[in-house]
C-alpha positions as CSV (number, residue, x, y, z in Angstrom):
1,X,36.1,49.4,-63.6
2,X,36.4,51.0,-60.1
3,X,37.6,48.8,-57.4
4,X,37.5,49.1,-53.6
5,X,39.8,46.7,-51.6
6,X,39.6,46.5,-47.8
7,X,40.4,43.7,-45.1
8,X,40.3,43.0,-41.3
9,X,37.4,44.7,-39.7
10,X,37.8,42.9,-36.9
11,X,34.8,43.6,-35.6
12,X,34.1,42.6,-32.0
13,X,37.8,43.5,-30.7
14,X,38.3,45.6,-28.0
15,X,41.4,47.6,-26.8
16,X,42.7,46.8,-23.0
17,X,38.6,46.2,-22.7
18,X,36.9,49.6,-24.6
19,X,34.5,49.1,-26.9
20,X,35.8,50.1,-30.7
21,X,31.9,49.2,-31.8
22,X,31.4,52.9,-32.3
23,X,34.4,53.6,-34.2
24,X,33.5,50.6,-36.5
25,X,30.1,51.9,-36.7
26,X,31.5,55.0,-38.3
27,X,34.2,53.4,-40.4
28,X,30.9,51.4,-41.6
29,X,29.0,54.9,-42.6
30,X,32.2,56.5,-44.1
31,X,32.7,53.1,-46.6
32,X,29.1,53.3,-47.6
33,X,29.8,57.0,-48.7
34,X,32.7,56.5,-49.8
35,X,31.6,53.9,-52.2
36,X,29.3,56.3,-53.2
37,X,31.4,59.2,-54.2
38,X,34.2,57.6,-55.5
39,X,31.6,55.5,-58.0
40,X,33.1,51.8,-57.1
41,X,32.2,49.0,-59.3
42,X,32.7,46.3,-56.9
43,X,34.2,45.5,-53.0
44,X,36.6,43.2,-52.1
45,X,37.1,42.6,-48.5
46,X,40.1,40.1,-47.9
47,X,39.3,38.6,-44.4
48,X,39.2,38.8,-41.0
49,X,35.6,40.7,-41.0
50,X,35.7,39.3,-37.4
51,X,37.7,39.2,-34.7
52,X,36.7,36.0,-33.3
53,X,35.3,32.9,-34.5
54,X,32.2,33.5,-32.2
55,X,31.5,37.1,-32.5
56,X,29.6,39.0,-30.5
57,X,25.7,39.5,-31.8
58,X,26.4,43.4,-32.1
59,X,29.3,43.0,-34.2
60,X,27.3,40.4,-36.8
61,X,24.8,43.1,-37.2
62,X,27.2,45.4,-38.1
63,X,28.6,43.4,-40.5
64,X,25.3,42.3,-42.7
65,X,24.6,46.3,-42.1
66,X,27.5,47.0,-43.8
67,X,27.0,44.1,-46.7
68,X,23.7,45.9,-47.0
69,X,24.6,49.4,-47.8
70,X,27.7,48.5,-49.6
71,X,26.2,46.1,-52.2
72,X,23.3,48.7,-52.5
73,X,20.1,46.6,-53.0
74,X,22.3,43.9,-55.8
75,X,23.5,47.2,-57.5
76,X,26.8,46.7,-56.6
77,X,28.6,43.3,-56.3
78,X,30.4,42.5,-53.4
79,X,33.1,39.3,-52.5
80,X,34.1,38.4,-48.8
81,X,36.0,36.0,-47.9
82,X,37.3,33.9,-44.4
83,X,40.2,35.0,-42.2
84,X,42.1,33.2,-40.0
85,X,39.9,34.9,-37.4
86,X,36.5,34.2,-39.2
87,X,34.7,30.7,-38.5
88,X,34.5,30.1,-42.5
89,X,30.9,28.0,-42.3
90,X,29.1,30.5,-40.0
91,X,30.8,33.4,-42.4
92,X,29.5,31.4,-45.3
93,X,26.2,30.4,-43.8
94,X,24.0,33.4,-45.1
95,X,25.4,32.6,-48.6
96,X,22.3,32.2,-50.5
97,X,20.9,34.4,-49.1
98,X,23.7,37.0,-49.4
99,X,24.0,35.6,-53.6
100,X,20.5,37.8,-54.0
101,X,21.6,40.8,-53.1
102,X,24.9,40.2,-55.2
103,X,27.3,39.7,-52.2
104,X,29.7,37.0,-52.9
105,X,30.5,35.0,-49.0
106,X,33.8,32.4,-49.2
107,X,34.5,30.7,-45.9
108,X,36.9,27.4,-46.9
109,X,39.5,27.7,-49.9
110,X,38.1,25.7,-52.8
111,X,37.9,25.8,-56.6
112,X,35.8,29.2,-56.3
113,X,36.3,31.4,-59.8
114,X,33.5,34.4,-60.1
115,X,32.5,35.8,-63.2
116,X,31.6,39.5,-62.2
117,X,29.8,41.4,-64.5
118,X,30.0,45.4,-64.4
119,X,27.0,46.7,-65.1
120,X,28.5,50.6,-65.9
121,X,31.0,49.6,-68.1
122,X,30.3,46.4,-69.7
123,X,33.7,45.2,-68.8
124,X,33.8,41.5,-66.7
125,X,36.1,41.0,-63.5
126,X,37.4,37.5,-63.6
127,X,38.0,36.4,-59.3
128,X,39.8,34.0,-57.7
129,X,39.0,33.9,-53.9
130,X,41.2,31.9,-51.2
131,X,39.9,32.0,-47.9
132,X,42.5,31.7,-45.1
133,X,44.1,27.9,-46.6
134,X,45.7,26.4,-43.9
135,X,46.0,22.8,-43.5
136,X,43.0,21.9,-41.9
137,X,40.7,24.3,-43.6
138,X,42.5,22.7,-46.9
139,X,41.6,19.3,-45.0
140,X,45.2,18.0,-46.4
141,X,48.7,17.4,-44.6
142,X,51.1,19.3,-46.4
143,X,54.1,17.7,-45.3
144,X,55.5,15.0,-42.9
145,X,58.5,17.3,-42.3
146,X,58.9,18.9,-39.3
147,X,61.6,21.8,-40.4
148,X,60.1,25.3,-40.6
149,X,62.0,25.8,-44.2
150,X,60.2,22.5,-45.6
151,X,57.1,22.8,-44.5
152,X,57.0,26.5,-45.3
153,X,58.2,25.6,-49.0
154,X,55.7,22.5,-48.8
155,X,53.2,25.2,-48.1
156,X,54.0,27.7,-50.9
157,X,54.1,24.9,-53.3
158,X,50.1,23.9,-52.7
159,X,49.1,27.7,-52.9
160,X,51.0,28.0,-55.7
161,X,48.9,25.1,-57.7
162,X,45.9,26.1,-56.0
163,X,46.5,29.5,-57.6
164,X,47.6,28.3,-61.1
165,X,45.2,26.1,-61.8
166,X,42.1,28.6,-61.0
167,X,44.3,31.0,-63.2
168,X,43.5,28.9,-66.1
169,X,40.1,30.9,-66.0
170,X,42.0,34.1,-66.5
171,X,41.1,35.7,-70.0
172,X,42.4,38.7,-72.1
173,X,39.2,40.3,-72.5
174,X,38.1,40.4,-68.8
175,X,39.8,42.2,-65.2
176,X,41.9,39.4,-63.7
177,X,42.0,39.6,-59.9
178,X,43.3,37.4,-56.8
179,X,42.4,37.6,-53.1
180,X,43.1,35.9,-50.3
181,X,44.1,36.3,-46.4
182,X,47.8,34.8,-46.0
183,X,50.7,35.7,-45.2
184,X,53.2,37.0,-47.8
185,X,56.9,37.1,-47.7
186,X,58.1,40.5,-47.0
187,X,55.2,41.9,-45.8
188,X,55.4,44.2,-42.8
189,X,53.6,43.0,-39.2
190,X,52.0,44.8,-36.3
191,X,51.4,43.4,-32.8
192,X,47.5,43.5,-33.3
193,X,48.1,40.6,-35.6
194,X,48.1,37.4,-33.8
195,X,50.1,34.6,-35.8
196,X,48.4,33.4,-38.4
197,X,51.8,30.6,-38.5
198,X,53.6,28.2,-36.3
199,X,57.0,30.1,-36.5
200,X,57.1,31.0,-40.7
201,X,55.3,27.3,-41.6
202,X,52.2,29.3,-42.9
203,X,54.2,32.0,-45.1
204,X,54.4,31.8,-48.6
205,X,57.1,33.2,-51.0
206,X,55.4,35.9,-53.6
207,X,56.1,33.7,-56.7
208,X,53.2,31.3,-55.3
209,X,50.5,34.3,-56.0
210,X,52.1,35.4,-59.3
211,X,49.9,33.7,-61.5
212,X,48.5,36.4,-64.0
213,X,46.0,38.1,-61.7
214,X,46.7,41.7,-62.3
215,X,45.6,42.5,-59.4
216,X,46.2,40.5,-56.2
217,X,44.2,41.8,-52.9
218,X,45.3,40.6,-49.8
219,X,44.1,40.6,-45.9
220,X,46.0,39.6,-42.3
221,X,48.6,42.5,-42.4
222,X,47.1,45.8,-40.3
223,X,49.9,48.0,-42.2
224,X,49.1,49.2,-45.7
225,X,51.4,48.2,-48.4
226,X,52.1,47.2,-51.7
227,X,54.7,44.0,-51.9
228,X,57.4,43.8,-53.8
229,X,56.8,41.0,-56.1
230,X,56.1,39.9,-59.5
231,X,52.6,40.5,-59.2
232,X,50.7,43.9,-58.3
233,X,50.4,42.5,-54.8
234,X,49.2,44.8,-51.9
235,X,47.5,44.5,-48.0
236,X,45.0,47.5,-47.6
237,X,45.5,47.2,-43.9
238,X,43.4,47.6,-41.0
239,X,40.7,50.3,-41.4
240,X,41.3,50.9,-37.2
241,X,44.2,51.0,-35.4
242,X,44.1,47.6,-32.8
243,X,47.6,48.0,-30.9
244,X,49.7,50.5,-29.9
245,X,52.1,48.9,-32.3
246,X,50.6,51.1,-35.1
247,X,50.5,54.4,-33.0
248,X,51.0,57.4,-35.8
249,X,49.7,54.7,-38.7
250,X,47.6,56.4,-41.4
251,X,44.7,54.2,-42.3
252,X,43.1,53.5,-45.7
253,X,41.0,51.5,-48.1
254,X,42.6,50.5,-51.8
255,X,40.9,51.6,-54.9
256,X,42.1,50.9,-58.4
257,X,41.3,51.7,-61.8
258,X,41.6,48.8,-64.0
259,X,41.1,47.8,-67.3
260,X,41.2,43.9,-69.4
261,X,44.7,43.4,-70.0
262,X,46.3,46.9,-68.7
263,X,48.0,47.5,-65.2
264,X,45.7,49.3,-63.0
265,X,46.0,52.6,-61.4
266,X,46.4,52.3,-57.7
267,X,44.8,55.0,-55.2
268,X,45.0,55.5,-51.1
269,X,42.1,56.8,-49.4
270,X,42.8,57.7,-45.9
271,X,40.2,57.2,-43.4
272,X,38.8,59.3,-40.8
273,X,37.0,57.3,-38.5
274,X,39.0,55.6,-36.6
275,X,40.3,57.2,-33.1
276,X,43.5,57.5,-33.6
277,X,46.1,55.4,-30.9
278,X,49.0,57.6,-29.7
279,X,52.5,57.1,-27.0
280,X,53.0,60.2,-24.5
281,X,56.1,60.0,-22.7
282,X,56.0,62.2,-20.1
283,X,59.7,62.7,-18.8
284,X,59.2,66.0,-16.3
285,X,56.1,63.6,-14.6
286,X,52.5,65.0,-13.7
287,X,53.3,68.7,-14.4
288,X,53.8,67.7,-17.8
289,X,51.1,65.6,-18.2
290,X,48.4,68.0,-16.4
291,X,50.1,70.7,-19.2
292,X,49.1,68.4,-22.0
293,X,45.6,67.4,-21.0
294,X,45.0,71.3,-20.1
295,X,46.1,72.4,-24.2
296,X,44.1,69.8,-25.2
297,X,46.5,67.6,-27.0
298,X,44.9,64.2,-28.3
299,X,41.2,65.1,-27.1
300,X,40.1,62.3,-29.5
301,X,42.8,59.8,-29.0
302,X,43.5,56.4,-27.5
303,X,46.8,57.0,-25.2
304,X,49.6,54.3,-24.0
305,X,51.3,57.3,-21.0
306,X,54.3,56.3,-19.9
307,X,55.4,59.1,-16.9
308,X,58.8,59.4,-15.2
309,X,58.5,59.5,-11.3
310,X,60.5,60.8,-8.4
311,X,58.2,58.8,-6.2
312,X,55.3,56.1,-6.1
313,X,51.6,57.1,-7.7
314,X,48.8,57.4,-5.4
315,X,45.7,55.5,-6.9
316,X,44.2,59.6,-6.3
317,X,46.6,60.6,-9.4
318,X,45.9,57.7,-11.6
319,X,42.4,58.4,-11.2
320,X,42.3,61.8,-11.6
321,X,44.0,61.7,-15.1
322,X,41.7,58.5,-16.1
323,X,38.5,61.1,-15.3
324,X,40.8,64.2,-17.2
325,X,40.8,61.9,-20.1
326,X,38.9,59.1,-21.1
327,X,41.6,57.7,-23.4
328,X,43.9,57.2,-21.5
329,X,44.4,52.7,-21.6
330,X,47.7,52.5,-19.8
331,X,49.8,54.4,-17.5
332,X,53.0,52.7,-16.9
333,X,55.4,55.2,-14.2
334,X,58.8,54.7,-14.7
335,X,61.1,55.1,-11.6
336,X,64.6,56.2,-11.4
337,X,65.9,52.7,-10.4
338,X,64.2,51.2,-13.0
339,X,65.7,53.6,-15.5
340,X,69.1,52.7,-14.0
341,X,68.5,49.2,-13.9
342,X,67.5,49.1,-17.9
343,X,70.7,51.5,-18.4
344,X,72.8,48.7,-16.3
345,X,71.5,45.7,-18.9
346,X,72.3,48.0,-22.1
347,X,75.5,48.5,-20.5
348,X,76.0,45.0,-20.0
349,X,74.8,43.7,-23.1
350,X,77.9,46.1,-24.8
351,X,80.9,45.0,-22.2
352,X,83.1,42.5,-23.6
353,X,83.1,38.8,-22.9
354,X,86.0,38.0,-20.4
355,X,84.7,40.9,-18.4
356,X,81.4,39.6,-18.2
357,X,82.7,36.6,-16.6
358,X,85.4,38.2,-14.5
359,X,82.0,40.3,-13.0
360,X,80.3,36.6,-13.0
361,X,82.9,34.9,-11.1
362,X,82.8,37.7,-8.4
363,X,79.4,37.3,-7.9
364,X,79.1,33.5,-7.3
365,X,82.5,33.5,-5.0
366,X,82.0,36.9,-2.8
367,X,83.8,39.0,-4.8
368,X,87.0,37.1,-5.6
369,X,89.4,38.0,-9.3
370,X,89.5,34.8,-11.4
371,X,93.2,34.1,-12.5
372,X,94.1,35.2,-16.0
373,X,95.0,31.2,-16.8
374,X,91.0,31.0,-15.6
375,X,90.1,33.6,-17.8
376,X,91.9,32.5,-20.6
377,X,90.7,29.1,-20.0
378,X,86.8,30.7,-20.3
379,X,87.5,32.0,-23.7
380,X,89.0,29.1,-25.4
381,X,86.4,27.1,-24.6
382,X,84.0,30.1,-25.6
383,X,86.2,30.0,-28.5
384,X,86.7,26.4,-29.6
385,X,84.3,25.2,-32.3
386,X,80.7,23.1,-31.7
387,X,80.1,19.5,-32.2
């Protein structure tokens, strides 16, 4: 069977306040064809459909719009589940209604194991979905410990019997599969995430998803990428860039070929709907950045512009480069005393200790040389060992 494995649409987000509606309304379109040409057996979309747990009415739309023409009037099956941005009872809500069309909608981790049949090749998909399971959406206390390293272990151990005991469905004759939105040890961040942890309480070692699944889809992390584990574990990323973090990120949906009891066959699709988010640093100023926007560089592009400066920007320039290009979020001028000032702190940051203080001592007494006893004094104490 042909799988297709996507995660955090995040519909309803906005970048520094623009609308990304219309670039989600396109990523929509080019998933529906996709599905279409690539002939996918079944979607799997790990989380974070929303960006808020009370999304804007446009973005729900979107979203049943989507379920719609993906699941293809019950011809295709379909399995969502809840992010840590995604209210899990208003994503589960239209559940029955969803179950007709053969769209599968998980909002709290449970006991939920789906039989999935394939109609095109006979063959049966086995799934175990786990919503976002933190504590109180697992409606247990993990641990009384307060230590990150306990209650992160505490944590990894409930997922880890959560996970074994659904794997107990698994069989030899049917496509064994795990999905959830979580957090997995090793796995690479972006900005555009917002913690789904207090410190690394909510992260859980790979071992706790290695349960037989031979394929494990995940959701949370925007990056695409397979983790290294014991287990065929892999994030299919954002399908739109949502920080300047992932400026230059190519962005994708998952499909794998899979048969009972074989490892599957994993593919990348890149997407092209998406706008892509890019960094100019302009380092000769307004010259250089009138030269760009005159070539045309970026015409489709979100841009961060940082510009060097001899002298202050008139609210004129700003405005004429917003109006030159509509992409342009943020322009940040850089100053030749602040680009002395940041050399000054790298500088500092690389001189050794007892001049440090020798230059701190100055300071707080008008500019008088501590004694070398003083000095030597400083360092011992710097020196000596704690508690």
């Amino acid at each position: 069977m042909r799988i297709l494995h996507t995660a955090d649409w995040h519909f309803g987000r906005q970048l520094e306040g623009r609308s990304r509606l219309e670039e989600q309304e396109a990523f929509v379109e080019e998933l529906s064809q996709l599905v279409k040409d690539q002939s996918i057996d079944l979607v799997l979309i790990a989380g974070d459909v929303y960006d808020s747990v009370n999304p804007p009415a446009a973005a729900e739309q979107l979203f049943y719009d989507a379920l719609a023409r993906l699941a293809d009037n019950g011809n295709r099956p379909v399995a969502v589940i809840a992010g840590n941005h995604d209210h899990p009872d208003r994503l589960a809500a239209a559940a029955p209604l969803a179950q007709k069309l053969g769209v599968r909608l998980a909002g709290l981790p449970e006991d939920r194991i789906e039989r999935i049949d394939i109609a095109r090749t006979g063959e049966q998909a086995c799934l175990f979905s786990l919503p976002y399971p933190s504590e109180s959406r697992l409606k247990e206390l993990l641990s009384e410990q307060v230590e990150e390293e306990l209650l992160r272990a505490a944590y990894s151990d409930r997922v880890k019997y959560i996970a074994a005991q659904q794997a107990k469905h698994y069989r030899n004759d049917t496509v064994n599969l795990l999905m959830s939105h979580i957090y997995v040890l090793g796995g690479a961040e972006s900005e555009s995430e917002r913690p789904i942890q207090v410190g690394g309480a909510y992260t859980v070692d790979t071992a706790a998803l290695a349960v037989g699944a031979q394929y494990v889809a995940l959701g949370h992390l925007h990056r695409p990428q397979t983790i290294k584990a014991p287990s065929l574990m892999r994030y299919s990323g954002s399908p739109l860039a949502y920080s300047f973090s992932e400026a230059g990120q190519a962005k994708s949906v998952t499909v794998l070929d899979v048969k009972p009891g074989e490892a599957p066959k994993l593919e990348e699709l890149f997407l092209t709907s998406g706008r892509p988010l890019t960094r100019w640093r302009a380092e000769d100023g307004l010259a250089q950045v009138h030269a760009w926007l005159e070539e045309g560089k970026d015409a489709r592009a979100w841009i961060d512009l940082e510009i060097h400066m001899s002298e202050a920007m008139s609210m004129e320039q700003i405005h004429l480069l917003r109006k030159a290009h509509e992409g342009i979020v943020n322009i940040r001028p850089i100053y030749p005393e602040m680009e002395a000032a940041a050399a000054s702190s790298v500088s500092m940051r690389s001189m050794p200790m007892d001049e440090l203080f020798r230059r701190y001592y100055a300071r707080q007494t008008g500019g008088a040389e501590p004694e070398a006893e003083l000095v030597k004094l400083f360092m011992e104490l710097l020196e000596a060992p704690q508690g």
